[in-house]
LUMVEX-129043 format. One line per 10 residues: number of its first residue (from 1); their letters; for each residue x, y, z of N, C-alpha, C, O. Coordinates in Angstrom, 1 decimal. Each point is the difference from the previous one (the first is absolute). Example, Ala and Ser with C-alpha at 12.3 -4.5 7.8 and 13.67 -1.06 7.14 Angstrom:
// residues 2
1> AS> 13.2:-5.7:7.8:-0.9:1.2:0.0:0.9:1.2:0.0:1.0:0.0:0.7 | -1.4:1.1:-1.4:0.9:1.1:0.0:-0.8:1.1:0.8:0.5:1.1:0.1
***
This chain:
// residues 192
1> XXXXXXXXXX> 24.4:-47.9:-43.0:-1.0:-0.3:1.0:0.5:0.1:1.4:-0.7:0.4:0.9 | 2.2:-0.7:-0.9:0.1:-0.3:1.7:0.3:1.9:-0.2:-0.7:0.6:0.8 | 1.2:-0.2:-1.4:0.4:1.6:0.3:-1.5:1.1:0.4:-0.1:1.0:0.7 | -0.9:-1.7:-1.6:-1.4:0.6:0.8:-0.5:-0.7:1.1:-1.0:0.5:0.6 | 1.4:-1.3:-0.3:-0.4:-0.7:1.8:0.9:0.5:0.7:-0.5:0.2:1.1 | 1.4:0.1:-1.2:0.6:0.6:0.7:-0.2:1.9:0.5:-0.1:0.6:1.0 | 0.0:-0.2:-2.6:-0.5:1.3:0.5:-1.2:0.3:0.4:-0.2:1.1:0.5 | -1.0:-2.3:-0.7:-1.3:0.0:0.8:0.6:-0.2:1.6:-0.6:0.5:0.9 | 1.5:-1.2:-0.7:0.6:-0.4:1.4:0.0:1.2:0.6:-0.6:0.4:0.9 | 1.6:0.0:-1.7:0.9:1.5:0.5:-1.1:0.7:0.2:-0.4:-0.1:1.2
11> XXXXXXXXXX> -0.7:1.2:-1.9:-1.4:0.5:-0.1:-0.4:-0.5:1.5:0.2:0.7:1.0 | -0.7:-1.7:-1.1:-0.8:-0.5:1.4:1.0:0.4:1.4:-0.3:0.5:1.0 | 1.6:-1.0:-1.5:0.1:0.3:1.5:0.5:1.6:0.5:0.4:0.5:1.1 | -0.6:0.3:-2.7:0.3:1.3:0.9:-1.3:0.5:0.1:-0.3:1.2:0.1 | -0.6:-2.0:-0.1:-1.7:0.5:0.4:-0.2:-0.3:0.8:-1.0:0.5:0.6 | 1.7:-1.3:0.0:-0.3:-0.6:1.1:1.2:0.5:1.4:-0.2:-0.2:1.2 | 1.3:0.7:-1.7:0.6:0.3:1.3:-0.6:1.8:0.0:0.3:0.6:1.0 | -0.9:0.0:-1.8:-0.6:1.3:-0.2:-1.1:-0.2:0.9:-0.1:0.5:1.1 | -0.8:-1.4:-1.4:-0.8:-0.4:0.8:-0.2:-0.4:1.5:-1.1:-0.1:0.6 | 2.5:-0.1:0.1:0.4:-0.2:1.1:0.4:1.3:0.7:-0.1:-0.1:1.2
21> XXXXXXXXXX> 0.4:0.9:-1.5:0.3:1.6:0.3:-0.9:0.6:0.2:-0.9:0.3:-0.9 | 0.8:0.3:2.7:-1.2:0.8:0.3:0.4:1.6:-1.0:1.0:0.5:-0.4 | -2.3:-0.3:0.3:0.2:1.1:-1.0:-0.6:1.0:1.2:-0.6:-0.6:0.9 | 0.7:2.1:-0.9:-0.3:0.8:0.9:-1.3:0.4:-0.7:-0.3:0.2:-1.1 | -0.6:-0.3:2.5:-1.4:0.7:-0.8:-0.5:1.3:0.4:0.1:0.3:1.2 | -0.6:0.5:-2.1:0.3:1.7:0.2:-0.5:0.1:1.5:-1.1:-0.5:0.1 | 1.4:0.8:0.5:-0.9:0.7:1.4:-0.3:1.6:-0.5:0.6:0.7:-0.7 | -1.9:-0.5:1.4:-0.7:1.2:0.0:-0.6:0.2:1.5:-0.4:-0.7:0.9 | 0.4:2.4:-1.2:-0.4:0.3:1.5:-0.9:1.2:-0.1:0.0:0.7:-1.0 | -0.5:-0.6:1.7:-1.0:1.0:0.3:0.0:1.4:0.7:0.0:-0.3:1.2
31> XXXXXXXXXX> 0.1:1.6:-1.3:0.6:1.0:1.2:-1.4:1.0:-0.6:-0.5:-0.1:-1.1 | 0.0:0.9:2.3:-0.8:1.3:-0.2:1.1:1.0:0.2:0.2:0.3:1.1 | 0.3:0.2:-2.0:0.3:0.9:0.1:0.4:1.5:0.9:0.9:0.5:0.7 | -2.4:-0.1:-1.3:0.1:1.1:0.9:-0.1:-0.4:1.3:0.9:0.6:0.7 | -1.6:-1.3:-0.1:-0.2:-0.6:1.2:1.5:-0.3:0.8:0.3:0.3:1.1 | 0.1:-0.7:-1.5:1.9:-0.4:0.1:0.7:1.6:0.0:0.7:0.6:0.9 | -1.2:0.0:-2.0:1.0:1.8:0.7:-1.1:0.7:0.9:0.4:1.0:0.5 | -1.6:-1.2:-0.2:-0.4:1.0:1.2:0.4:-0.7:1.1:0.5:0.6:0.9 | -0.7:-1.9:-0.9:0.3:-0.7:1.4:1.7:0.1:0.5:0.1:0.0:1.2 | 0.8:0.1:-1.7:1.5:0.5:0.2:0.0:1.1:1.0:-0.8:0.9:-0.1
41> XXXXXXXXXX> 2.0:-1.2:1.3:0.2:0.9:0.7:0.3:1.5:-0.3:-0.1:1.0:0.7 | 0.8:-1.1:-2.1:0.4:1.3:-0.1:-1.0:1.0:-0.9:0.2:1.2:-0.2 | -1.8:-2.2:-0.5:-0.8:0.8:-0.2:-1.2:0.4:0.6:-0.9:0.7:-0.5 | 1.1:-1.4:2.1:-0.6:0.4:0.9:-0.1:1.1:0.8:-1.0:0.7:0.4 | 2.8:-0.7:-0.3:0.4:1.0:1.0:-0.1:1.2:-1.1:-0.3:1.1:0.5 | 0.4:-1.0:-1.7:0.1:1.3:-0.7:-1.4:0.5:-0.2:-0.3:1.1:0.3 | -0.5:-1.9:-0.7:-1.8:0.3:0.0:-0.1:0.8:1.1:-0.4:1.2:0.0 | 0.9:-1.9:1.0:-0.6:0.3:1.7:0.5:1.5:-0.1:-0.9:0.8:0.2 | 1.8:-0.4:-0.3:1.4:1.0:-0.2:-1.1:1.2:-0.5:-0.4:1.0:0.6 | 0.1:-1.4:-2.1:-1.1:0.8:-0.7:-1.4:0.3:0.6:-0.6:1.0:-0.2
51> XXXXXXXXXX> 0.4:-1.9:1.0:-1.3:0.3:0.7:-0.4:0.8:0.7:-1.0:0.6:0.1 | 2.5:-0.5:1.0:0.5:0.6:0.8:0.0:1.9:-0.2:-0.4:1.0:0.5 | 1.1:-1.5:-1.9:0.3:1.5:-0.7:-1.8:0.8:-0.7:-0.3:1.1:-0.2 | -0.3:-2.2:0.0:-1.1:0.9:-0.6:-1.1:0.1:0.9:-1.0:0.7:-0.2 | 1.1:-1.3:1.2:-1.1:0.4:1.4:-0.2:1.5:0.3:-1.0:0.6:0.3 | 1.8:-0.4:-0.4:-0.2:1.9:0.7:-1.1:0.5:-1.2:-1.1:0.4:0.2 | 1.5:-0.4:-1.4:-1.1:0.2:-1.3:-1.6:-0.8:0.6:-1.1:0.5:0.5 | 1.5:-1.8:-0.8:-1.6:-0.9:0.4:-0.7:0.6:0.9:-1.2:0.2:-0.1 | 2.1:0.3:1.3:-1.0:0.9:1.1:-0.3:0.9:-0.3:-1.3:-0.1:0.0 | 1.8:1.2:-0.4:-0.5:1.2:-0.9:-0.7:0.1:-0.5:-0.8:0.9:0.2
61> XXXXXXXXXX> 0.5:-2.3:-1.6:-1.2:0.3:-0.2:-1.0:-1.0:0.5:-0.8:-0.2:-0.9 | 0.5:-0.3:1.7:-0.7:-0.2:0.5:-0.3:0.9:1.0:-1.1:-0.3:0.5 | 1.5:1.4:0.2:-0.2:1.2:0.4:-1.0:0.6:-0.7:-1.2:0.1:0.2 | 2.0:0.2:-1.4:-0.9:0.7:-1.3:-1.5:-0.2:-0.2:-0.8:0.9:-0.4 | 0.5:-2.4:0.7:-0.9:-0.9:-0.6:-1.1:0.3:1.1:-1.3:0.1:-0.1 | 2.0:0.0:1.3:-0.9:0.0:1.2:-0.6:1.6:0.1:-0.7:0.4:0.9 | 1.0:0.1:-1.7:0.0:2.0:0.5:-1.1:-0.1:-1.1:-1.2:0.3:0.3 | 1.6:-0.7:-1.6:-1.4:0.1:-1.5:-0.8:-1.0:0.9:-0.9:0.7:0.5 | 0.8:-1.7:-0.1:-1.2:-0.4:0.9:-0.7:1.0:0.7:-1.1:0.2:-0.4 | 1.5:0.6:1.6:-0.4:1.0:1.1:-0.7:0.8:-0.6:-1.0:0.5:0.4
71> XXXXXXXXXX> 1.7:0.0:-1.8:-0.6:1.3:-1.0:-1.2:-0.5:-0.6:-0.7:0.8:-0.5 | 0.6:-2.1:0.5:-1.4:-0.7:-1.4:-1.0:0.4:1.4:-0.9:0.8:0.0 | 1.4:-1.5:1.0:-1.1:0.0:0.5:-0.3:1.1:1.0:-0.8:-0.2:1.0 | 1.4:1.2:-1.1:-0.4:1.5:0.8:-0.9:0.5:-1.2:-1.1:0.4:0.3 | 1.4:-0.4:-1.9:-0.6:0.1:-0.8:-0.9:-0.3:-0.1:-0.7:0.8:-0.7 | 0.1:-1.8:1.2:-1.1:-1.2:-0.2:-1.1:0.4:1.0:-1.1:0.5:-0.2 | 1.7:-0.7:1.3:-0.9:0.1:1.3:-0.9:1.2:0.3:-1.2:-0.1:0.2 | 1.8:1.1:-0.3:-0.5:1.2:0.3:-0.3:0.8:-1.6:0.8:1.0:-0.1 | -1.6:-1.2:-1.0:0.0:1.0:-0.8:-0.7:1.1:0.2:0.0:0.8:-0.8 | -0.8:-0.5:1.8:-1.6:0.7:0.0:1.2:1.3:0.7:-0.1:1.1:-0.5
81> XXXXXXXXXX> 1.2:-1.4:1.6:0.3:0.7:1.0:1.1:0.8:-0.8:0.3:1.1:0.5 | 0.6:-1.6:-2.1:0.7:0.9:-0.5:-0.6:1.0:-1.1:-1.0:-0.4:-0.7 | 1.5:1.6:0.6:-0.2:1.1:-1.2:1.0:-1.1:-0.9:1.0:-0.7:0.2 | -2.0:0.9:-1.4:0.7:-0.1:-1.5:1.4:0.3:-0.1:0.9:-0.7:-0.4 | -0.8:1.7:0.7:1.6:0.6:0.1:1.0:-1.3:0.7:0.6:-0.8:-0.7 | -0.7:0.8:1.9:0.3:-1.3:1.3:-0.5:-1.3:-1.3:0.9:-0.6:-0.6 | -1.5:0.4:0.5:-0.1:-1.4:-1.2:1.0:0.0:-0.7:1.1:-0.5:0.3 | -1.6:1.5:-1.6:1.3:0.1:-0.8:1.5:-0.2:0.3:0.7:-0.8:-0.6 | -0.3:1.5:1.6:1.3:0.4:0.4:0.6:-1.4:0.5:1.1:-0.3:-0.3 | -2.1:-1.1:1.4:0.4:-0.8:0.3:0.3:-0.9:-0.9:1.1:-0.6:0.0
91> XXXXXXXXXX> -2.8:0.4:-1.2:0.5:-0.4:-1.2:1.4:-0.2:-1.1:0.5:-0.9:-0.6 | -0.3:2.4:0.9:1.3:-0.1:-1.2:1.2:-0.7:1.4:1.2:-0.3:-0.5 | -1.3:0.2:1.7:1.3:0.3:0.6:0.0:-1.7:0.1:1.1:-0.5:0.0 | -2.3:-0.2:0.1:-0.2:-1.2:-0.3:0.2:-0.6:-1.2:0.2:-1.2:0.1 | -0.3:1.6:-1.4:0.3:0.0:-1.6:1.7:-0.1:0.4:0.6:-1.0:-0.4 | -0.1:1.9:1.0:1.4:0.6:-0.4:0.8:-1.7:1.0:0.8:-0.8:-0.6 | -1.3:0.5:1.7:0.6:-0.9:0.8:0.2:-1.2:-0.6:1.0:-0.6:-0.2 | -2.3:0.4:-0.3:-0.4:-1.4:-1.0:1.1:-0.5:-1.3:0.6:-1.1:-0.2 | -0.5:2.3:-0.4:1.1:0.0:-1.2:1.5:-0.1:0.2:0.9:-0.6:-0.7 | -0.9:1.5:2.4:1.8:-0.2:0.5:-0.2:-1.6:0.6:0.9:-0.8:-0.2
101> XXXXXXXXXX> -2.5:0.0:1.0:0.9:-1.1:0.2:-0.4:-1.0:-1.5:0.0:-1.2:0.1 | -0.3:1.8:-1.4:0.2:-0.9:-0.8:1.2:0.0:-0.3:0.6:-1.1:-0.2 | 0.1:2.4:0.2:1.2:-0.3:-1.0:1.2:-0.6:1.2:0.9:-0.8:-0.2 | -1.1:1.5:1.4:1.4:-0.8:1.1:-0.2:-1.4:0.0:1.0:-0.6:0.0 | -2.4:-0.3:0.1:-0.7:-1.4:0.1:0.8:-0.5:-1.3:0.7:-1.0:0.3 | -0.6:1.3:-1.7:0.8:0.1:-1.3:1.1:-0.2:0.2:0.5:-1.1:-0.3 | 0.3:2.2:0.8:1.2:0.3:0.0:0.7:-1.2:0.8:0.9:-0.7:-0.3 | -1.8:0.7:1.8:0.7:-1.3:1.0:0.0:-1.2:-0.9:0.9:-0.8:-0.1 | -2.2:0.6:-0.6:-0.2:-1.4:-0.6:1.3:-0.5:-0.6:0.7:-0.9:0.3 | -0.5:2.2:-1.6:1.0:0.3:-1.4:1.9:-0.6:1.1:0.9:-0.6:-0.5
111> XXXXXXXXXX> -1.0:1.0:1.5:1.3:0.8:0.8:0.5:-1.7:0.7:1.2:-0.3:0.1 | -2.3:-0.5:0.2:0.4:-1.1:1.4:-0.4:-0.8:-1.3:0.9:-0.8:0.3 | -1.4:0.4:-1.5:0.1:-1.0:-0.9:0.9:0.2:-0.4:0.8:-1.0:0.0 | -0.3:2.1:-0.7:1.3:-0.3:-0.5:1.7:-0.2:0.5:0.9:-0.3:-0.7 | -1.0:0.5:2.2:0.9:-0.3:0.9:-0.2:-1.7:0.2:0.9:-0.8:-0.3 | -1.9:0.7:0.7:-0.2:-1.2:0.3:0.4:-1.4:-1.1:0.2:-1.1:0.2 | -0.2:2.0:-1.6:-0.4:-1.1:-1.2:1.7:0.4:0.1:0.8:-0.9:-0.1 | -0.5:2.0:0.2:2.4:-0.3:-0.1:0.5:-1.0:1.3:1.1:-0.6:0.0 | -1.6:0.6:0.5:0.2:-0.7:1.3:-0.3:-1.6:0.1:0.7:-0.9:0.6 | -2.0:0.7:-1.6:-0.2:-1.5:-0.3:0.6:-0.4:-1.3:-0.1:-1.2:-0.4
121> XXXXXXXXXX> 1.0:2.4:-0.4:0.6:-0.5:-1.9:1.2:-0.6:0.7:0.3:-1.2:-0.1 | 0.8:2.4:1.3:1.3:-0.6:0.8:-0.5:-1.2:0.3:0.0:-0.8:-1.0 | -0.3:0.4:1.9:0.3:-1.2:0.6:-0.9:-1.1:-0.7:-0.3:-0.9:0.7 | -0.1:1.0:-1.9:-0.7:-0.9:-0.8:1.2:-0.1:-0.8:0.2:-1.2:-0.2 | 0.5:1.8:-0.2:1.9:0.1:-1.1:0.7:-0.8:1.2:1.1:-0.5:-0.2 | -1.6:0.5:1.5:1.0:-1.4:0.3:-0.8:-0.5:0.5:0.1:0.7:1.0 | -1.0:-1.5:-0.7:-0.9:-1.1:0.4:0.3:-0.5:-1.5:0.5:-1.2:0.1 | -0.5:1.5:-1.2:0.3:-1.1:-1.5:1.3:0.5:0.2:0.0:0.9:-0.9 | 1.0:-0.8:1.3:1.6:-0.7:0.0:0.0:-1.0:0.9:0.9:-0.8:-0.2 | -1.7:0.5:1.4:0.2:-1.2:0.8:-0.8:-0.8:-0.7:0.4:-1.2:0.0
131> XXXXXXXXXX> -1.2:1.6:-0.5:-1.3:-1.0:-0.9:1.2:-0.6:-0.7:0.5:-1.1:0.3 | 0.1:1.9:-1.2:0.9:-1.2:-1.2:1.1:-0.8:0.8:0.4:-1.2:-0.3 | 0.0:1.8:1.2:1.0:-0.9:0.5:-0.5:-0.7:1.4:0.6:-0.5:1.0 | -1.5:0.6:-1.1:-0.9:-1.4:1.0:0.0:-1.3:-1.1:0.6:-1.1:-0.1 | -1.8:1.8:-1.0:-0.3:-1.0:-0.9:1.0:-0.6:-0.3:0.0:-1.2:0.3 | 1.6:1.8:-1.1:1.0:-0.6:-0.1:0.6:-1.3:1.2:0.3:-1.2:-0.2 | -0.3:1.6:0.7:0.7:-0.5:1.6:-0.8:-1.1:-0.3:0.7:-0.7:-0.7 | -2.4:0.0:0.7:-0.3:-0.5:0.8:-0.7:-0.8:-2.2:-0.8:-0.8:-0.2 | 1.4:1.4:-0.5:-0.1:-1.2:-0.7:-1.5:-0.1:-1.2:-0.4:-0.7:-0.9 | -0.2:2.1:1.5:-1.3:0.2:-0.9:-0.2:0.2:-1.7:1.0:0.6:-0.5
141> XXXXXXXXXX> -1.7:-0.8:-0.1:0.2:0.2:-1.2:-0.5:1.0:-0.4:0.7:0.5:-0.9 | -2.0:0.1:1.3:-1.4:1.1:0.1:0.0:0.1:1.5:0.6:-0.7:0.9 | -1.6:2.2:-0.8:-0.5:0.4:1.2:-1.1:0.7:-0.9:0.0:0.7:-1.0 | -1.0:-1.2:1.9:-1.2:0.6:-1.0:-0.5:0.9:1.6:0.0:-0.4:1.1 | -0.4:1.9:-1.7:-1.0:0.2:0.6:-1.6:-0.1:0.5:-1.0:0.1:-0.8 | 1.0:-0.6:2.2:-1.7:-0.3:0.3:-1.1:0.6:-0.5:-1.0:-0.5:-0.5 | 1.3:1.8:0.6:-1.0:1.1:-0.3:-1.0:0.6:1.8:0.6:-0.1:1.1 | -1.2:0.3:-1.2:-0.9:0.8:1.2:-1.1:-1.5:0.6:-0.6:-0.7:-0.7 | 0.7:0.6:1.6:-0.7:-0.7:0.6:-1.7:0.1:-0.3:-0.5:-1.0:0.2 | -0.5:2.1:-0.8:-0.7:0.6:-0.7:-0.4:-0.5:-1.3:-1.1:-0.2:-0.4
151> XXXXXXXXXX> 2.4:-0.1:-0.4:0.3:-0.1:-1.0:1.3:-0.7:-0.9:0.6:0.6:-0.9 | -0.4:-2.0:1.5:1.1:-0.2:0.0:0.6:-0.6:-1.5:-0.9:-0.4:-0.8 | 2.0:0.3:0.5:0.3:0.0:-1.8:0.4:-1.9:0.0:0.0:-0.7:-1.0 | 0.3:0.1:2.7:0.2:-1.2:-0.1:-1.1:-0.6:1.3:0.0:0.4:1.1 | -0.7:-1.3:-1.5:-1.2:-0.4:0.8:0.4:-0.9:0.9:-0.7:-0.1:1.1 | 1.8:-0.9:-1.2:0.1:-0.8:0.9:1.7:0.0:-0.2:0.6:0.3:-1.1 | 0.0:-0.7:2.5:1.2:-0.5:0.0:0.4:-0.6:1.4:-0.6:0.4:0.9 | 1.5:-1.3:-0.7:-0.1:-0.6:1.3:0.5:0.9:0.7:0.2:1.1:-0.6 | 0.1:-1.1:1.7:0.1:0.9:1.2:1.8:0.2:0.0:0.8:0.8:0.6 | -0.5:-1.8:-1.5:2.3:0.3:0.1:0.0:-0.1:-0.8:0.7:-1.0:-0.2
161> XXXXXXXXXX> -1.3:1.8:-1.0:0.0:1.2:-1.4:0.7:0.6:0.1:1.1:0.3:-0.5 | -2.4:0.2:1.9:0.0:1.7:-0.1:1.4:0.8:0.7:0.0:0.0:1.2 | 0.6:0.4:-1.5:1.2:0.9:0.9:0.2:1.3:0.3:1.0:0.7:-0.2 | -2.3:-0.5:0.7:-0.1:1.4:-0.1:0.8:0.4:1.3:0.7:1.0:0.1 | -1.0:-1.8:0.8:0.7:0.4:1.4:1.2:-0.7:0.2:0.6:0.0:1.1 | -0.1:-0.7:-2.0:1.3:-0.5:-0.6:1.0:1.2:-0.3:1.2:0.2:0.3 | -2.0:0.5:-0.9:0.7:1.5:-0.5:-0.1:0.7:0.7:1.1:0.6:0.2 | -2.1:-0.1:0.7:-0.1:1.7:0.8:1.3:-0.8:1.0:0.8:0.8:0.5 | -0.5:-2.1:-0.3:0.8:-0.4:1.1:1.3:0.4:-0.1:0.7:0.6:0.8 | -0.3:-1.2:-2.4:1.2:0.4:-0.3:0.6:1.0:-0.4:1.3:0.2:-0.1
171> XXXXXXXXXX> -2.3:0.9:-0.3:0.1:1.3:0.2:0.4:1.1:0.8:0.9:0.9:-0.2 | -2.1:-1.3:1.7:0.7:0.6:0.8:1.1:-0.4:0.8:0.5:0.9:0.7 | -0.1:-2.3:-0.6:1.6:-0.2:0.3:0.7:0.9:-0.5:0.5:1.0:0.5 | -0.7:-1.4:-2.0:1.1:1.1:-0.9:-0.6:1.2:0.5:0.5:-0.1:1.1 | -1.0:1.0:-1.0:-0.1:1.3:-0.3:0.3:0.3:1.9:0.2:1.2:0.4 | -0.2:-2.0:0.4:0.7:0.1:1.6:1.3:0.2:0.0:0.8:0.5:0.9 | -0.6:-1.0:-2.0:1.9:0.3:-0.5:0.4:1.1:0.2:0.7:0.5:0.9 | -1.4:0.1:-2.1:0.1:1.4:-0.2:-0.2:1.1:0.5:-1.2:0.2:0.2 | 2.0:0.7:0.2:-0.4:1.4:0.4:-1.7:0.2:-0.5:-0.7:-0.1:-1.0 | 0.4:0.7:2.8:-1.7:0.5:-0.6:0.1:1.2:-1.0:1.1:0.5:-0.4
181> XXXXXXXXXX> -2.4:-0.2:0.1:-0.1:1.4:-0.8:-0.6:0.8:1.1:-0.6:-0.4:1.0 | 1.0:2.0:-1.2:-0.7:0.7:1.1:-1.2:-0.1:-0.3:-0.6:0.0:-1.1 | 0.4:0.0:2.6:-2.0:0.5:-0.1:-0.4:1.4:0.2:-1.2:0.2:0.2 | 2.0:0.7:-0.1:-0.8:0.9:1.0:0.2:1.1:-1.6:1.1:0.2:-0.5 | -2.2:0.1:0.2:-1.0:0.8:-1.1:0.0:1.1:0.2:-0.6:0.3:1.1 | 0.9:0.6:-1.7:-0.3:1.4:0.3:-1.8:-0.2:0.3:-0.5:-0.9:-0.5 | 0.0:1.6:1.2:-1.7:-0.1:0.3:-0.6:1.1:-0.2:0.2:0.9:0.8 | -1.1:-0.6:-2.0:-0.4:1.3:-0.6:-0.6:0.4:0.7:-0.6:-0.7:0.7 | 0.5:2.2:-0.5:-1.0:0.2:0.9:-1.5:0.0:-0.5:-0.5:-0.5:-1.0 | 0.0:1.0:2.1:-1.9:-0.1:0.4:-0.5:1.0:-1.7:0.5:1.0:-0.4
191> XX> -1.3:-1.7:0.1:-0.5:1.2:-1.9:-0.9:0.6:1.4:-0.6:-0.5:0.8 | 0.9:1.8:-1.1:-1.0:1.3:-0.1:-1.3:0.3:0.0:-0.4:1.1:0.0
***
């Protein structure tokens, strides 16, 4: 009898000093992601870099765009005053413009998204190396993505969740470290 009062003793009081022990409770945080690698200085300055580089195209065709305008409506305005021939001929020369700015309008689209999308995968491969060793540093358990302001995947969180600007911060410290990357782009020339 006294050997089980005693180990009911013993029982209780390691429930009881267990019990006395703050225990850590998970912290979670919140980050938008993508929002965190566009807003970074270094995916700023490289976007800008790209923009820079596909302007001389954008003008072009918007050149383009403005000339098949002038043609619709020289076409348009005066039919009584051209021969069939003069129709025809502007016709096809307007057919032929239409198709070069579909496929350059394509090609720019095809050419500045997929620059753009290597430019946001880099510095998205280190915005998540500061992400893990933020989160580590500061003791998180999860980091959940918000999702789109639009459409968000977490509906509520208090306002020192979220660390999205916790991260672009410590990012660009770090990446101020480091040697820039060049910016200066070969610049294709004007399409034809």
């Amino acid at each position: 009898m006294r050997a089980r009062t005693l180990l009911s003793f013993f029982a209780l009081s390691c429930l009881a000093t267990g019990a006395q022990q703050p225990t850590a409770t998970p912290a979670i945080a919140t980050i938008s992601f993508n929002t965190a690698v566009l807003q970074t200085g270094e995916a700023q300055r490289d976007l800008g870099a790209l923009e820079k580089k596909f302007a001389p195209r954008q003008t072009a065709l918007k050149a383009l765009n403005d000339e098949i305008e002038s043609l619709r409506k020289q076409l348009s305005a005066n039919p009584d005053k051209l021969t069939d021939t003069e129709k025809q001929l502007r016709a096809a020369t307007l057919d032929r413009k239409e198709k070069q700015l579909q496929r350059e309008e394509e090609d720019f689209r095809n050419d500045s998204q997929t620059e753009a999308q290597q430019v946001f995968q880099r510095v998205a491969q280190k915005v998540y190396g500061v992400l893990q060793e933020y989160a580590r540093q500061h003791h998180y358990t999860a980091v959940i993505e918000r999702g789109l302001e639009t459409a968000p995947a977490v509906w509520y969180t208090a306002a020192n969740v979220d660390i999205t600007g916790d991260v672009i911060k410590s990012y660009d410290t770090q990446s101020s470290t480091l040697p820039s990357a060049p910016t200066s782009a070969k610049t294709p020339s004007a399409p034809k």
